[in-house]
N, C-alpha and C positions, 0 to 999 in steps of 0.2 A: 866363706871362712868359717872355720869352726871353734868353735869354745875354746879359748888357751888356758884356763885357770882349774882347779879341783876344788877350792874350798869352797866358790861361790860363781855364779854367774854372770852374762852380761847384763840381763833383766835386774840380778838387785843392786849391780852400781846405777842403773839408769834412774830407777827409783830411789834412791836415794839422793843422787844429786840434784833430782828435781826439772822441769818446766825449763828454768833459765839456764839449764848447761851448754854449752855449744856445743854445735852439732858435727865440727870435728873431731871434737874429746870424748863425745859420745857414740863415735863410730866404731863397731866392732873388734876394728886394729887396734884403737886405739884402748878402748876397755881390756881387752886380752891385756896387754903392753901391762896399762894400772892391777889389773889384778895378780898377777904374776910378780909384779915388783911388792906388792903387799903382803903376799903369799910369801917372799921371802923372809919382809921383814918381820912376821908373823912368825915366822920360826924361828929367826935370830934369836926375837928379843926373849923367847920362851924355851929358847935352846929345847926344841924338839923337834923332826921333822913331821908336821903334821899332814904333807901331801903323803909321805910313804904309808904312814898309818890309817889313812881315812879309811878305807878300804871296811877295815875293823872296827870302827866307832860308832857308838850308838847315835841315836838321831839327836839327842839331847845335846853332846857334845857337839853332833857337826853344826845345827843351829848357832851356837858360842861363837863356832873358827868362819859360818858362812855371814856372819854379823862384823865382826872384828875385820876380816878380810876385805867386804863391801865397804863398810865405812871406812875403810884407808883407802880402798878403789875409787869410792865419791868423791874423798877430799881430792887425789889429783884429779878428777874429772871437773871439778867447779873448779880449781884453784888456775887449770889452762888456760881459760877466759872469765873474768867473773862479765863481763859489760853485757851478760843476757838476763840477769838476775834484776829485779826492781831497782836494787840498791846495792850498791858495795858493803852495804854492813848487812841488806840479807843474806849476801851469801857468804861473808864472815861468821856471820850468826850461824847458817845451816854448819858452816866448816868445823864452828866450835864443837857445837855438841854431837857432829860425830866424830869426833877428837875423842873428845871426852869419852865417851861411850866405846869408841876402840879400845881408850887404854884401859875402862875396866875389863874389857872382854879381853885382854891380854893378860892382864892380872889373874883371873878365873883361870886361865889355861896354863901361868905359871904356877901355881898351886900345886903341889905332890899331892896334898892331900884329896885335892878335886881330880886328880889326875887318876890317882885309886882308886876313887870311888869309880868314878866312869869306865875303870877299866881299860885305861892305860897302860898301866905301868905293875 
């Protein structure tokens, strides 16, 4: 099977969800599946489409969209089973802060003005 996602790959949901993900949610079907659903919402929520544009973007930017993409890809990859994790509140905790860290990487990429600079828009 081959890579289904543009902004990021199956290697950076896997690292990012870490050791205790299951190893159903961490199967390639299943990563394609999460990244593609985060790639969407990724553009929703920033009303741009960032897959049509990537093509054009400098590396500084796709860093921003292959960050924000992964960490939404992690969270549903730990969130399918957490019972491989130490603890239920580790893998709360992992879930939070890349939560956290998504929405500011969504925030950066809603910005006109960040959008300028990088040569968006």
């Amino acid at each position: 099977m081959a890579e289904a996602g543009t902004l990021c790959v199956n290697a950076d949901v896997l690292r990012k969800a870490g050791l205790g993900a299951n190893s159903t949610a961490t199967a390639e079907a299943y990563t394609n599946v999460f990244i593609v659903d985060a790639e969407g919402y990724v553009n929703a929520a920033t009303r741009y489409n960032w897959n049509d544009a990537y093509a054009g973007l400098n590396a500084d930017f796709k860093s921003i969209l292959r960050e924000a993409v992964s960490n939404l890809a992690a969270i549903y990859c730990i969130s399918y089973d957490m019972t491989g994790y130490a603890s239920r509140e580790d893998a709360e905790t992992k879930i939070d802060v890349l939560h956290t860290r998504a929405l500011e990487c969504i925030d950066v990429l809603k910005d006109k003005l960040v959008q300028t600079f990088m040569g968006c828009t």
